[in-house]
C-alpha positions as CSV (number, residue, x, y, z in Angstrom):
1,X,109.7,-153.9,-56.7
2,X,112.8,-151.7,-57.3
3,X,116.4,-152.8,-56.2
4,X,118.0,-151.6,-53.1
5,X,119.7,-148.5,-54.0
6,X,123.7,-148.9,-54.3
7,X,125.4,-146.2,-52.0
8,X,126.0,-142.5,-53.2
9,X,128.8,-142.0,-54.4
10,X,129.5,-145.6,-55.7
11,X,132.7,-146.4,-54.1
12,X,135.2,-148.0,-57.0
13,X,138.1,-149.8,-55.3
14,X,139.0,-152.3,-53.1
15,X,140.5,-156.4,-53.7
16,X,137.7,-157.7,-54.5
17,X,136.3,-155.0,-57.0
18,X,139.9,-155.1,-58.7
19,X,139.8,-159.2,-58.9
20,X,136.8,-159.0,-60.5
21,X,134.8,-155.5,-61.2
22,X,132.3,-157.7,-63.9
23,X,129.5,-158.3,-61.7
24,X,129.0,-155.0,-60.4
25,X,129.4,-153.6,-63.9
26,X,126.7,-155.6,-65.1
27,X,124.2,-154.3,-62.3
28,X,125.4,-150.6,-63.0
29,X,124.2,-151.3,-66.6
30,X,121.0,-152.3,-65.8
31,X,120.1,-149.4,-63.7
32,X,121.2,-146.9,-66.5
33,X,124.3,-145.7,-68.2
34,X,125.5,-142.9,-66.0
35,X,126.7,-143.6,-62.4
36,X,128.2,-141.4,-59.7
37,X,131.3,-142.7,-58.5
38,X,134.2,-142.5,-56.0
39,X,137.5,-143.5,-56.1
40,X,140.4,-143.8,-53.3
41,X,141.4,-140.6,-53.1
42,X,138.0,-138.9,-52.6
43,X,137.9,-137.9,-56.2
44,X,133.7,-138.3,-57.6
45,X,133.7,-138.9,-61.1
46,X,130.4,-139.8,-63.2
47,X,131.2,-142.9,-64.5
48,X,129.8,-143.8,-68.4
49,X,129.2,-148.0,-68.6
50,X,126.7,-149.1,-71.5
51,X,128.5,-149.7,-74.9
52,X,127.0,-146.8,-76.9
53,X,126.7,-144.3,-74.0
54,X,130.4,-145.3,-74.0
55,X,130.6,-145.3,-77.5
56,X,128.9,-141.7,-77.6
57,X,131.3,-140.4,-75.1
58,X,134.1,-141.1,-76.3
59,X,133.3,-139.5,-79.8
60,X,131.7,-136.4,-78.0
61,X,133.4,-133.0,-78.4
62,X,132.3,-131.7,-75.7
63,X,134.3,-133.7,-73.6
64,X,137.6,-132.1,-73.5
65,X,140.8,-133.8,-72.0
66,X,142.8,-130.8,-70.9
67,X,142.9,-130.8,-67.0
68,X,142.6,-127.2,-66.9
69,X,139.0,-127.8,-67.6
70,X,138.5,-129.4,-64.6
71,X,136.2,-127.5,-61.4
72,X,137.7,-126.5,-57.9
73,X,135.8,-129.8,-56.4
74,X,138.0,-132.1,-59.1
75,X,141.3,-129.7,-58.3
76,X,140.8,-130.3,-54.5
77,X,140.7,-134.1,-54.2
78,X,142.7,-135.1,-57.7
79,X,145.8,-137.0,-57.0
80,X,147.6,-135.2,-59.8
81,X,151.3,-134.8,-59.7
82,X,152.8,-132.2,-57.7
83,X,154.9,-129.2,-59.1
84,X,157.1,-129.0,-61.1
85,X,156.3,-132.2,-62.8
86,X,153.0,-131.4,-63.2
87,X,153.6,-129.3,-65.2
88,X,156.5,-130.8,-66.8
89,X,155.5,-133.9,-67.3
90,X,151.4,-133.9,-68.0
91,X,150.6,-131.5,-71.2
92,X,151.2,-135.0,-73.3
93,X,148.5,-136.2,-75.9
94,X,146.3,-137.3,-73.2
95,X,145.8,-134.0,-71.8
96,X,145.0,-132.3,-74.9
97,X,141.9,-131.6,-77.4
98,X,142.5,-129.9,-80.8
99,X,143.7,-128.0,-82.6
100,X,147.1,-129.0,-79.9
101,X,146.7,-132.6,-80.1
102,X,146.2,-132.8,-83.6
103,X,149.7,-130.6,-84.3
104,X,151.3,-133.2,-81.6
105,X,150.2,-136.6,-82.5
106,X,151.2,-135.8,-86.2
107,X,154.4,-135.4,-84.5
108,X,154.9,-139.8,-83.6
109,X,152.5,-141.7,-86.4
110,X,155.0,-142.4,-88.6
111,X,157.3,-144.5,-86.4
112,X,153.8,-146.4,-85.6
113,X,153.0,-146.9,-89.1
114,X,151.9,-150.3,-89.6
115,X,154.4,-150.9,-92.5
116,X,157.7,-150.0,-90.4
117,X,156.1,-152.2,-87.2
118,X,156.2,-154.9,-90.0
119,X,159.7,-154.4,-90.6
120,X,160.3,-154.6,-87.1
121,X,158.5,-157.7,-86.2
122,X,161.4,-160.4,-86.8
123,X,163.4,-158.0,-84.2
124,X,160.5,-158.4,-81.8
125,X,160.4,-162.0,-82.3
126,X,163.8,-162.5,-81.5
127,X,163.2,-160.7,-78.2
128,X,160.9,-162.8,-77.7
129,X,162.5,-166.1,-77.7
130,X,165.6,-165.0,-76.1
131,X,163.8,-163.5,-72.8
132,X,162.4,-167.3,-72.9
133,X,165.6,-168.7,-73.4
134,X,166.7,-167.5,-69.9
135,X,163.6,-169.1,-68.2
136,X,164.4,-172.4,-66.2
137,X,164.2,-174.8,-68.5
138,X,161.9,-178.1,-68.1
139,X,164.0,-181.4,-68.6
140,X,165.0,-184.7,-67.9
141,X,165.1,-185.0,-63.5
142,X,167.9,-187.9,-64.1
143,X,168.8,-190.8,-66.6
144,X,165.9,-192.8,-66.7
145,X,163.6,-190.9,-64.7
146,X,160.6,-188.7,-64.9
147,X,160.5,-185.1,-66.7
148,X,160.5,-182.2,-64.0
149,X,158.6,-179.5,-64.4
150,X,159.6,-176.1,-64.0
151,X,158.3,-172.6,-62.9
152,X,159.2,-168.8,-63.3
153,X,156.9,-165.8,-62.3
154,X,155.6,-164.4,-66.0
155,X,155.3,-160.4,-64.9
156,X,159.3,-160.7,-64.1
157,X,160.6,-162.8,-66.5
158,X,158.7,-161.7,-69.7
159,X,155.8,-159.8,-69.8
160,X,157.4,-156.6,-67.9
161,X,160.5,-156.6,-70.3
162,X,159.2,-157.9,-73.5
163,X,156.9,-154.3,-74.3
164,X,160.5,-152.3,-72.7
165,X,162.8,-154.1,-74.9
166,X,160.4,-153.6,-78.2
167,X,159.7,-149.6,-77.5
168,X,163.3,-149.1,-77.0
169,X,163.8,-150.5,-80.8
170,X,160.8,-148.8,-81.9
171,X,161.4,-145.1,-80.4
172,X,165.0,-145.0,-80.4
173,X,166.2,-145.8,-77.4
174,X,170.0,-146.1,-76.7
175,X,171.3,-149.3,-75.2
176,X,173.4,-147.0,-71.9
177,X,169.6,-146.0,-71.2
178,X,167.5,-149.0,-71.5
179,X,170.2,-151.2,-69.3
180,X,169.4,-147.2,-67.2
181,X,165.7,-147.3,-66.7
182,X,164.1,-148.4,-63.8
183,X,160.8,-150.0,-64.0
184,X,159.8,-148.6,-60.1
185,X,159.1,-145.2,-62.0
186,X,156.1,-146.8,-63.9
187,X,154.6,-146.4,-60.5
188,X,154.2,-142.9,-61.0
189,X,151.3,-143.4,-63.1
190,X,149.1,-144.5,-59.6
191,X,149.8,-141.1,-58.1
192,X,148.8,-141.0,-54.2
193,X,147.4,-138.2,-52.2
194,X,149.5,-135.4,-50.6
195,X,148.9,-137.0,-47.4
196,X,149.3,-140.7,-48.2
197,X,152.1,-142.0,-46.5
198,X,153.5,-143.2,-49.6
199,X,154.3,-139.4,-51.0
200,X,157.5,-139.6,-50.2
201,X,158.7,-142.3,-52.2
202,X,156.0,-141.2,-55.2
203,X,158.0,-137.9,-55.6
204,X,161.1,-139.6,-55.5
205,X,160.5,-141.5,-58.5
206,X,159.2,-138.8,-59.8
207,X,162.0,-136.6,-59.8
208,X,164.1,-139.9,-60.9
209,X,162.5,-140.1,-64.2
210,X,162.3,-136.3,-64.9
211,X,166.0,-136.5,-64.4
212,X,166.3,-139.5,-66.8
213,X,164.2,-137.5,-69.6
214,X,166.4,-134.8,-69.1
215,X,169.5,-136.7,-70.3
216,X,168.5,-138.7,-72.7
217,X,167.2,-135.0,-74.0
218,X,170.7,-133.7,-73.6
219,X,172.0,-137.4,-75.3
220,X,169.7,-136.9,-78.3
221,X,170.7,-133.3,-78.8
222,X,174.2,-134.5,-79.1
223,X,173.8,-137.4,-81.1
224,X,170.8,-137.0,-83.7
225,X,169.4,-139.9,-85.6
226,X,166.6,-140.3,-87.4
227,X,164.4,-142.2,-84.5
228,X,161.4,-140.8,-83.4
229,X,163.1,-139.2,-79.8
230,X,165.3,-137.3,-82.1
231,X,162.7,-136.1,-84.3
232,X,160.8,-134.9,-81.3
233,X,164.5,-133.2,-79.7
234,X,164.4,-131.8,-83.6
235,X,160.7,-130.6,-83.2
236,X,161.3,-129.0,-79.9
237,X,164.2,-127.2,-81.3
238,X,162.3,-125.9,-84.4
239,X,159.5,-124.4,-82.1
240,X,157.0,-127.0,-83.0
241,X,156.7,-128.1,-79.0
242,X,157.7,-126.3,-76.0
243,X,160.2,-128.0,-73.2
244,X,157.4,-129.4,-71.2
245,X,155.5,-131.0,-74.1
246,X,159.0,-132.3,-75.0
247,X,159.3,-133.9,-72.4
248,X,155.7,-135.1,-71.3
249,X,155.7,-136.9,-74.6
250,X,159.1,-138.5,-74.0
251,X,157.3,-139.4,-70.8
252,X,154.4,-140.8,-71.7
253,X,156.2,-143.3,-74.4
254,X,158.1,-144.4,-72.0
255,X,155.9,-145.2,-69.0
256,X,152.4,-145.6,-70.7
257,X,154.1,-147.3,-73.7
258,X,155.4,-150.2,-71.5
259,X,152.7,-150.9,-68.6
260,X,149.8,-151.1,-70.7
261,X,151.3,-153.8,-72.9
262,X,152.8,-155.8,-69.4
263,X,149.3,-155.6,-68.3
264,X,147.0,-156.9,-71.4
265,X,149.9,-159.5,-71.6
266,X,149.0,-160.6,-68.3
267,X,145.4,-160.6,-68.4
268,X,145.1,-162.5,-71.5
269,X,147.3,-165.0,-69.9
270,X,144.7,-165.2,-67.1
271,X,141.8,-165.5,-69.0
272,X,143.8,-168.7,-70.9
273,X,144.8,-170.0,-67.6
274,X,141.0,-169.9,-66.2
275,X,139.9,-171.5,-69.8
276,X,142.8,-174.6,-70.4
277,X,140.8,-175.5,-73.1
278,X,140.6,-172.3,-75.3
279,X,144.6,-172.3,-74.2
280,X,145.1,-175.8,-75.9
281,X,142.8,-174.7,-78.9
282,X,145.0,-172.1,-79.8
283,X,148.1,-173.4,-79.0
284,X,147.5,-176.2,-81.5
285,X,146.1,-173.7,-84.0
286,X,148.0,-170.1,-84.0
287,X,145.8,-169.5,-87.2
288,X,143.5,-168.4,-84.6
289,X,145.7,-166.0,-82.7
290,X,143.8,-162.7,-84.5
291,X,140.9,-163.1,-83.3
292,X,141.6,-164.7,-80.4
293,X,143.7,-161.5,-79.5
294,X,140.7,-159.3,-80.7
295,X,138.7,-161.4,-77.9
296,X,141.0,-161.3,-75.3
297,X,141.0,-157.7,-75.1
298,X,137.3,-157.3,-75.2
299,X,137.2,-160.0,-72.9
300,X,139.6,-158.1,-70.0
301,X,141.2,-155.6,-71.2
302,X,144.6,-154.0,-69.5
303,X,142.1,-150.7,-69.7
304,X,139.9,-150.3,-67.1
305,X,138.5,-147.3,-67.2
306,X,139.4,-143.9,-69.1
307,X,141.3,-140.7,-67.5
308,X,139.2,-137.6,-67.0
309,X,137.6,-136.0,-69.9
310,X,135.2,-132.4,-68.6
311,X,132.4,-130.4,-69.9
312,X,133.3,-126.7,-70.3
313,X,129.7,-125.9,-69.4
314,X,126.7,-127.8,-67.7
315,X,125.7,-130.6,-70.2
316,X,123.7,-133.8,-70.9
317,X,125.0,-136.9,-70.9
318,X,123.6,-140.0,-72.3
319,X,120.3,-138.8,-70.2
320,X,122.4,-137.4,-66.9
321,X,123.0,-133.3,-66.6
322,X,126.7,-133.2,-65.4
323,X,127.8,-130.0,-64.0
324,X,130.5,-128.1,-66.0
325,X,134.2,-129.6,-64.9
326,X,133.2,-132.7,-63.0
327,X,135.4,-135.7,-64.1
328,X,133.7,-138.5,-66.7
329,X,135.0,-141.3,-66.9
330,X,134.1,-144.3,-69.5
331,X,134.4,-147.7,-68.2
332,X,135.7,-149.5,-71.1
333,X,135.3,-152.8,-69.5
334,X,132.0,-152.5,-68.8
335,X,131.1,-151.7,-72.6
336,X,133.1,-154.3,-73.5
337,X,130.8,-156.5,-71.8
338,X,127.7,-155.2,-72.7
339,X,124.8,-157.8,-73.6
340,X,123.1,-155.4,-75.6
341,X,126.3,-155.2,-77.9
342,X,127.9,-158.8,-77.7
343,X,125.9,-161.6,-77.3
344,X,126.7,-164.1,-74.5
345,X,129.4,-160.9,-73.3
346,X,130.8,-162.9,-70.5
347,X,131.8,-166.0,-72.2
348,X,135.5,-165.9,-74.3
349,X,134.7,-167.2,-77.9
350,X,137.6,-167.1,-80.2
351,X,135.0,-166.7,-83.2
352,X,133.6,-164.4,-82.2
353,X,133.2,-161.7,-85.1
354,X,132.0,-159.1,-85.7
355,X,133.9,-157.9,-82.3
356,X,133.5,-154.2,-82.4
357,X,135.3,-153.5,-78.6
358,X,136.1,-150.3,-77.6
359,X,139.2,-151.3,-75.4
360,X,141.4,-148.9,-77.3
361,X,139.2,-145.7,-77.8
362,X,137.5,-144.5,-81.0
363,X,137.3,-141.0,-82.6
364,X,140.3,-138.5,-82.4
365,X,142.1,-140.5,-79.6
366,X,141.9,-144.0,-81.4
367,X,145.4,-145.0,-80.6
368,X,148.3,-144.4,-83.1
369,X,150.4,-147.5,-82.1
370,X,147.8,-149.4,-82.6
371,X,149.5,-152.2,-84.6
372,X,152.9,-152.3,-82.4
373,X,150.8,-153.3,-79.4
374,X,148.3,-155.5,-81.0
375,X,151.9,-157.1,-82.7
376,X,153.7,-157.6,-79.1
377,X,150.4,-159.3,-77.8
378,X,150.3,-161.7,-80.7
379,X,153.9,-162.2,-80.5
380,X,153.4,-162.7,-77.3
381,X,151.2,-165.4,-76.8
382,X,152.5,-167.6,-79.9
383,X,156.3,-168.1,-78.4
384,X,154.8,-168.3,-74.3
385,X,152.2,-171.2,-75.7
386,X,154.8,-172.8,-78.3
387,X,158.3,-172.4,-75.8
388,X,155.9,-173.5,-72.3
389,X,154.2,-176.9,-72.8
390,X,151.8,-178.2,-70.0
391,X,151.6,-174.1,-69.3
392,X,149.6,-173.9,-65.8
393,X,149.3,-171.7,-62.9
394,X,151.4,-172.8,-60.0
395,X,149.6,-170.8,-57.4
396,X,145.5,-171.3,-56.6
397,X,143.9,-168.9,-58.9
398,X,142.8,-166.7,-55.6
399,X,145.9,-165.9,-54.8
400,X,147.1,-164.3,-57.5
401,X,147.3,-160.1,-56.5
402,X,145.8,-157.4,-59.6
403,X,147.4,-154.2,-59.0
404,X,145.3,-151.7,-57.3
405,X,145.8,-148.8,-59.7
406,X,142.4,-147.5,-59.9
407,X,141.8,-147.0,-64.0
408,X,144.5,-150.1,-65.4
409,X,143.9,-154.1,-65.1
410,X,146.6,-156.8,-64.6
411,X,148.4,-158.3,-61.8
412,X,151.9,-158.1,-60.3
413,X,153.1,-161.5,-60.4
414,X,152.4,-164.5,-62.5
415,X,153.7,-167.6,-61.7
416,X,153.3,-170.5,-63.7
417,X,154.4,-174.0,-64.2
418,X,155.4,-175.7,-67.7
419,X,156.7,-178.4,-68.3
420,X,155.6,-182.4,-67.3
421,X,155.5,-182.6,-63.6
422,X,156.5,-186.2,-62.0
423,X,155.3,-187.5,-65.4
424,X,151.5,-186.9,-64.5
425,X,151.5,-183.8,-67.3
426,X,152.5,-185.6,-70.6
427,X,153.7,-183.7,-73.7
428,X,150.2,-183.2,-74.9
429,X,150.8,-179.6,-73.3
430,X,147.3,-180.2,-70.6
431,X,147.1,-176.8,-68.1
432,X,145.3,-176.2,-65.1
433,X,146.3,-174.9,-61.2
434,X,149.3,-176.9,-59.8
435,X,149.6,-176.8,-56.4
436,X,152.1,-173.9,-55.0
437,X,155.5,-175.5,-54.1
438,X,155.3,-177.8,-57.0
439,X,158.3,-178.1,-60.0
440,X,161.0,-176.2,-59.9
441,X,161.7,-172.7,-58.5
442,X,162.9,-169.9,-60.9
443,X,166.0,-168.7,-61.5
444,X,164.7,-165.1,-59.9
445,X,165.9,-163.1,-62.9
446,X,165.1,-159.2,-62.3
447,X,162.4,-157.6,-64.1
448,X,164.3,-156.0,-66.9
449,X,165.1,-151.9,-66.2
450,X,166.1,-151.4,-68.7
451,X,147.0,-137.5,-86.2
452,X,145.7,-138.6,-88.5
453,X,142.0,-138.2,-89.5
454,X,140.6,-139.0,-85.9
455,X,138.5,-142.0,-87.9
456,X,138.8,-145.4,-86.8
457,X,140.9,-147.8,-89.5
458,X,139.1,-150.9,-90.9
459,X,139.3,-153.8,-89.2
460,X,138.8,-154.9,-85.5
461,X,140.0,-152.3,-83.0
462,X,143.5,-153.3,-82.2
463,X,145.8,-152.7,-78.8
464,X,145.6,-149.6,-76.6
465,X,149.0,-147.7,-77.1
466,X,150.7,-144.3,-75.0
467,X,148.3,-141.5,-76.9
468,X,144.7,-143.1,-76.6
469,X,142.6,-140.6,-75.3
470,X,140.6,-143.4,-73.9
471,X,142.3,-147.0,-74.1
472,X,146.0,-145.8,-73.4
473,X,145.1,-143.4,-70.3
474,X,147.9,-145.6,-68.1
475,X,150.3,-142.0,-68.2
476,X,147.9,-140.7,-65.0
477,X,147.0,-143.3,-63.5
């Protein structure tokens, strides 16, 4: 007897889709890898969910990225930016196939290169431990008497400023405009409908982060160094990029160079939090902390699903003839979780290996920041488990809110406990779910404002950066 058939198009939102997508992933891979789909704002995509259809699709050539490849159908329902930013602001690395990619992304490798990241990584640590040093701390309740616990909301306190604070360093970003940056404008990567009551306030942040590119383009200009936004003012200034591209990369470092980074952190911190005891195993060895990243991002990673990609004529696809400039879209969670690829797929095992994901794209849009992300994650995780004793959710697991972009993972807030509680905890560092209202409420600080060969390097897969054509697709979300 066949299964009921799912409706036509698959709708792909709602709460309980974003708490968990997993299970309904795992029944679209059974019934084939090509689904039609629908998302909130009446955009149908055929959505790509086995791991070598995925695989395959995002190595196929005939899937271009530019959105001017896209069908009147797409172009009627897309919740693309409106004009001028469009324009403006979305001709970056993601929206581009060869030979213009290729002459761009040559344009930022070398401030990703693995051996300057390196270089960089005491900086980052130091980040690190002094975004922890403002958390509440955990101490003594009075002579004599128990330890308190305390408790601080993750997503404000670190994981949202952390990834800001380590592009700045990375890209060149001046103090006056990191303390400048408002972290509301990431928002603009969920854009909403022209008739969404939430336009208005979409546009405005909109034409608030066009006007912060354009200064800091106007800064740079003035003051040259050698950091990577000057070498791109240079570029644009020796005819190697136009205005908009100039500015559509600028954007796209710093919006999808921050958010996907704030997001992973925050799902791997779920996926410890739901598993205390791999949290305690690797808190007591960090050894295991590269694999254990590799694993956390096949388990959930920040990367949902990819932007668009479009046949320029009527195709096959892993079995499914897709009409010339309908929207595919690979869900990279769903090959991530694919039985047929990784055994027991649903289970986090830290020794897991080999662990071939695809959370960060392969082929000519394998991510060029590779190493910087997979470096914050790692960084990451050691100081949060080594600083945060006893580290446990302080809110029931249900309550905590993903965000509802449609293609990205994570959720707003995280707030945790550390610490002993009334004793009960002990220094032995044991998590779990404390009940909401317990230890001690945070101090409420602010979240902070403030290519190559196309070949995939050796080695697992590492994090999803701004340029993925796949992974790092956060710039239209």
């Amino acid at each position: 007897m066949r299964p009921p058939r799912l409706p036509e198009p698959l709708p792909l939102y709602g709460e309980d889709y974003k708490r968990d997508p997993y299970p309904l992933y795992a029944e679209l891979r059974e019934r084939g890898p090509v689904h039609r789909v629908r998302f909130p704002s009446g955009v149908h995509a055929w959505l790509v969910t086995g791991y070598e259809a995925a695989h395959r699709a995002l190595n196929d050539p005939r899937l271009g990225k530019h959105h001017s490849r896209g069908n009147a159908a797409w172009r009627a329902r897309a919740s693309i930016m409106p004009e001028p930013q469009h324009s403006r602001l979305q001709v970056h690395l993601l929206h581009q196939d060869p030979p213009r990619h290729t002459a761009m992304r040559r344009l930022i490798t070398d401030a990703f290169a693995p051996r300057r990241i390196a270089g960089l990584r005491p900086r980052f640590e130091r980040l690190a431990e002094a975004l922890l040093d403002e958390l509440p701390p955990a101490g003594p309740s009075g002579e004599g008497g128990p330890e308190r616990g305390a408790r601080a909301d993750l997503v404000a306190s670190f994981a949202a400023r952390f990834p800001f604070l380590v592009l700045a360093e990375v890209i060149g970003l001046p103090d006056a405009f990191t303390a400048r940056f408002d972290r509301d404008w990431g928002k603009v990567v969920q854009p909403v409908g022209p008739d969404d009551p939430g336009r208005p306030a979409y546009e405005a942040r909109l034409r608030g982060l066009q006007g912060y590119i354009a200064d800091l383009v106007q800064h740079k200009r003035r003051e040259r160094g050698t950091d990577l936004l000057s070498r791109l003012v240079t570029a644009r200034d020796a005819g190697e990029l136009d205005d908009a591209e100039l500015d559509s990369m600028i954007f796209q470092l710093l919006v999808a160079g921050q958010e996907p980074v704030t997001n992973q952190i925050t799902t791997a911190l779920t996926a410890l939090l739901r598993h205390p005891e791999h949290l305690a195993r690797l808190r007591d060895d960090p050894a295991l902390l590269p694999r254990a990243v590799e694993e956390l991002l096949r388990y959930d990673s920040a990367f949902e699903l990819t932007t668009w990609r479009f046949l320029a004529a009527d195709a096959d696809v892993s079995g499914t003839r897709i009409p010339a400039g309908d929207s595919v879209i690979v869900s990279l969670c769903a090959a991530n979780r694919d039985p047929a690829r990784f055994p027991a797929p649903d289970t986090l095992d830290f020794d897991r290996t080999p662990n071939p994901h695809l959370a960060f794209g392969h082929g000519i849009h394998f991510c060029p920041g590779a190493t910087l992300a997979r470096t914050e994650l790692h960084i990451a995780l050691e100081t949060l488990l080594r600083r945060l004793p006893g580290l446990r959710l302080a809110v029931p697991d249900a309550d905590l809110r993903w965000i509802p972009a449609v293609l990205a993972r994570g959720v707003d807030e995280l707030p945790v406990s550390y610490g002993a509680v009334g004793g009960a905890a002990g220094s032995d560092g044991g998590v779990g779910t404390e009940p909401a209202g317990s230890g001690t409420e945070p101090a409420g600080t602010p979240a902070g404002r403030g290519d190559g060969s196309g070949t995939e390097p050796a080695g697992p897969p590492p994090y999803a950066c701004p340029f993925s054509g796949s992974a790092g697709e956060a710039a239209t979300r």
